[in-house]
C-alpha positions as MATLAB code, in Angstrom:
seq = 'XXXXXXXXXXXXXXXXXXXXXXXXXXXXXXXXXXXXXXXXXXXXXXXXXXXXXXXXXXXXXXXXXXXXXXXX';
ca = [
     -18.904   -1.082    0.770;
     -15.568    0.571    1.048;
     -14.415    3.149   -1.350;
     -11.348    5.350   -2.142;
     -10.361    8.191   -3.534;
      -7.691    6.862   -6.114;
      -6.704   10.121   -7.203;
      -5.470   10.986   -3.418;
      -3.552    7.277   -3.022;
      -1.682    6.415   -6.546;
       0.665    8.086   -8.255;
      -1.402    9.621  -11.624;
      -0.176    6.938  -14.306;
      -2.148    4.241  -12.156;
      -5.240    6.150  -10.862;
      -7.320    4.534  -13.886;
      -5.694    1.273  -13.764;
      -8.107   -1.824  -12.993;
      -7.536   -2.823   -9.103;
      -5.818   -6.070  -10.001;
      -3.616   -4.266  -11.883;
      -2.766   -1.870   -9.330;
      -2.707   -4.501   -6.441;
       0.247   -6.390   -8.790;
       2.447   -3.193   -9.274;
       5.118   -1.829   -7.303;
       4.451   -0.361   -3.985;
       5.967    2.963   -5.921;
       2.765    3.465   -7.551;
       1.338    4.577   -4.457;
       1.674    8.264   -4.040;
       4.730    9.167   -1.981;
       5.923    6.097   -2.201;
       9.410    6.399   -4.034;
      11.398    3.962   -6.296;
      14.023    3.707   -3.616;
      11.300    3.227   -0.691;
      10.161    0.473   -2.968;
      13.632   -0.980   -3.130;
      14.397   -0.571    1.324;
      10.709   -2.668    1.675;
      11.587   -5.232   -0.524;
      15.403   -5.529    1.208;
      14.323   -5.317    4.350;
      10.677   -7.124    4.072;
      10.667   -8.839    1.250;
       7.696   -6.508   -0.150;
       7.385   -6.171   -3.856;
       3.684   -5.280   -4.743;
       1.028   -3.027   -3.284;
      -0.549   -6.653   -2.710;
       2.480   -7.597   -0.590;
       2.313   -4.307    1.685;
      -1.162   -4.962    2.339;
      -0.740   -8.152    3.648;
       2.658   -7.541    5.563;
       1.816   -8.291    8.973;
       3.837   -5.281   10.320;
       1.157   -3.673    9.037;
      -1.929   -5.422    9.910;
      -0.649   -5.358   13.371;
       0.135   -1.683   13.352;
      -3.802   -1.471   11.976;
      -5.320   -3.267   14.320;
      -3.239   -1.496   17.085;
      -4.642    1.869   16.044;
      -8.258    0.350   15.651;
      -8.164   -0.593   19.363;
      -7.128    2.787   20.298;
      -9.458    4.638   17.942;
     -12.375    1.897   19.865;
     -11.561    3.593   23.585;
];
């Protein structure tokens, strides 16, 4: 089972927020992630939600890319 420190990852005002709450807000709500970061990956990706970053492909590929390296 995976687990995460939610503390370390989201901004404070979400940290006890249920997950399907926090998978439905903005991608702001994840620490470091600013309002206008928010905005530039919903212009330029269409990304609105911490869902919708998830499942960006850019970002599944970049994953899997650094799995395969991490595997050597």
């Amino acid at each position: 089972m995976a687990s995460i420190d939610l503390d370390k990852v989201l901004d404070r005002a979400w940290a006890d927020k249920p997950l399907s709450e926090i998978l439905a807000a903005p991608v702001g709500a994840l620490k470091g992630v600013s309002d206008r970061d928010g905005e530039l990956l919903q212009e330029a990706f269409g990304v609105k939600t911490v869902a919708d970053l998830a499942e960006l492909k850019y970002v599944r590929w970049a994953q899997a890319l650094a799995a395969l390296d991490a595997a050597k």
